[in-house]
C-alpha positions in Angstrom: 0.0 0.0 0.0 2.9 2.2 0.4 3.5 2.1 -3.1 0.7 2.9 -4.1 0.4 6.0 -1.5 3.6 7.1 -3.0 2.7 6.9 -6.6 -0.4 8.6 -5.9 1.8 11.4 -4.2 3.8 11.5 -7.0 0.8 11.7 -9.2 -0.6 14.6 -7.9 2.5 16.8 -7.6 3.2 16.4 -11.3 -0.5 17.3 -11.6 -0.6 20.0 -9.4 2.7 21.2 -11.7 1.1 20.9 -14.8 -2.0 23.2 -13.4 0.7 25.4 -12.1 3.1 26.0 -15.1 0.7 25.9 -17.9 -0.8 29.2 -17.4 3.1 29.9 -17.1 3.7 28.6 -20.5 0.2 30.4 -22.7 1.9 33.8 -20.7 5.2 33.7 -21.9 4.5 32.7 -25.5 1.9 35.1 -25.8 4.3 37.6 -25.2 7.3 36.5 -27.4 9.6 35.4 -24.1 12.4 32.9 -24.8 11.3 31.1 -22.0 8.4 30.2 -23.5 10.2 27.5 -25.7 12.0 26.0 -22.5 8.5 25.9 -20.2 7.0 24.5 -23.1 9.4 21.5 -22.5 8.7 21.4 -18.7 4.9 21.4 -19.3 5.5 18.0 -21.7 7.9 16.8 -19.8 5.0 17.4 -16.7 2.1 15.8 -18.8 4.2 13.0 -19.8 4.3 11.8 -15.8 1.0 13.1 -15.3 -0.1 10.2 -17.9 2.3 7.8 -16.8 1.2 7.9 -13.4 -2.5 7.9 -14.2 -2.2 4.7 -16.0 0.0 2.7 -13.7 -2.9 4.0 -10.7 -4.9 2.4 -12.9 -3.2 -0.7 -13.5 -2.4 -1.2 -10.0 -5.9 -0.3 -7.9 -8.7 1.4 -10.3 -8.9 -1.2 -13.7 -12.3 0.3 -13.7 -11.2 3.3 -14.9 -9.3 1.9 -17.0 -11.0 3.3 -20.2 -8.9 6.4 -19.3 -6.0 5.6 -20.1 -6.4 6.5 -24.0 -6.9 9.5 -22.5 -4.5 10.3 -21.2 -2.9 9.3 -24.1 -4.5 12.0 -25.9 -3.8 14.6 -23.3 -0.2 13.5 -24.1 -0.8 14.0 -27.9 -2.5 17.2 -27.4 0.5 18.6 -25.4 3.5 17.1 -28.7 1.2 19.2 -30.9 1.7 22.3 -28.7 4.9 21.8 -27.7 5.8 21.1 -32.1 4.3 23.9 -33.3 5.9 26.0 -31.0 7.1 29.8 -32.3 5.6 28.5 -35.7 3.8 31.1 -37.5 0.7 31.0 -39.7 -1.9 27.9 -39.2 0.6 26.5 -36.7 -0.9 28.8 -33.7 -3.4 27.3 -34.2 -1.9 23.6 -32.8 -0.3 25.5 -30.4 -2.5 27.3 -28.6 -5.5 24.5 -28.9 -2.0 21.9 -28.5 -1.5 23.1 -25.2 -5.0 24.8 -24.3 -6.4 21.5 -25.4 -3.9 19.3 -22.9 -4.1 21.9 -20.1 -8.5 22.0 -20.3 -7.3 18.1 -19.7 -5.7 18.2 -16.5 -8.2 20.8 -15.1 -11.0 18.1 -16.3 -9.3 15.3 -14.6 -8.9 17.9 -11.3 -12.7 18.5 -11.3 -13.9 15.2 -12.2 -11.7 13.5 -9.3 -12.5 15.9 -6.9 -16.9 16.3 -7.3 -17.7 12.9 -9.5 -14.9 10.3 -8.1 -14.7 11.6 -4.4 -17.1 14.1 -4.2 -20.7 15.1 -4.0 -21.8 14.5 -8.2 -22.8 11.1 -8.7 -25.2 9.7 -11.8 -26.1 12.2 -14.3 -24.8 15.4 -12.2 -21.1 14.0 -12.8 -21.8 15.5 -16.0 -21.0 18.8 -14.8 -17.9 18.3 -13.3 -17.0 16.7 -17.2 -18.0 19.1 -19.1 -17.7 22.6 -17.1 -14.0 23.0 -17.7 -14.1 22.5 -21.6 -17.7 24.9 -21.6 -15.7 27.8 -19.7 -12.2 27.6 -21.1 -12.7 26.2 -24.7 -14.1 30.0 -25.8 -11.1 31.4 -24.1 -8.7 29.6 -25.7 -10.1 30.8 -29.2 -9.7 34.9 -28.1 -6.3 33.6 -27.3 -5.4 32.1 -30.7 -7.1 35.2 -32.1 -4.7 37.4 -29.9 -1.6 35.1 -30.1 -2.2 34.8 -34.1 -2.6 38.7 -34.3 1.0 38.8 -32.0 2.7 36.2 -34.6 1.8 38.5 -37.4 3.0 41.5 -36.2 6.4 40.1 -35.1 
């Protein structure tokens, strides 16, 4: 069981990391730092354990959650799209922004859905909300960002 407790821990901070830098990362590239490129890498490098970790909870104690694992997978894939079209211009902000919106709307999806449909008070058809609340409210922001971000690419 210790194992298990310590995977978990390890779970969460990389979790708790991603939440953390990923606003970090949209920040910086939206305004043309260097460091963008290099927290971009930290943020894949973060999503990366974040799926490893999910699975191998899964393998280990929760196989009925196991239909999660190909996505994570795709939270993963999301994230390589962001983190490749990085600094490229034209129809490329458009992977990156929805590359690494897309991944982060993910791990604040996974935050909600642990915390008010796995442990929580939303169970049956309420769990919907905790599913679907994150992508409602941030999806719309991450296309006034492209919109922005596109308009910054141009001018540059």
């Amino acid at each position: 069981m210790a194992g298990y407790t310590a995977l978990l821990g390890l779970h969460i901070v990389a979790g708790t990391a991603g939440l953390l830098l990923g606003p970090l990362v949209a920040w910086a590239a939206a305004r043309g730092r260097r460091s963008s490129r290099e927290l971009g890498g930290w943020y894949l490098g973060i999503v990366v354990a974040v799926a490893i970790t999910a699975t191998a909870l899964v393998i280990w104690k929760r196989t009925d959650l196991r239909w999660l694992v190909p996505v994570s997978a795709l939270t993963v894939a999301l994230a390589v799209l962001g983190r490749h079209a990085t600094g490229r211009p034209g129809r490329w902000t458009h992977g990156y922004v929805h590359g690494l919106g897309g991944s982060y709307i993910a791990l604040v999806t996974a935050t909600v859905v642990v915390a008010f449909a796995l442990h929580g008070p939303l169970h049956g058809p309420a769990e919907l909300i905790a599913w679907l609340t994150p992508t409602a409210l941030l999806a719309p922001l991450l296309e006034i960002w492209r919109q922005r971000y596109n308009l910054t690419v141009i001018v540059r």
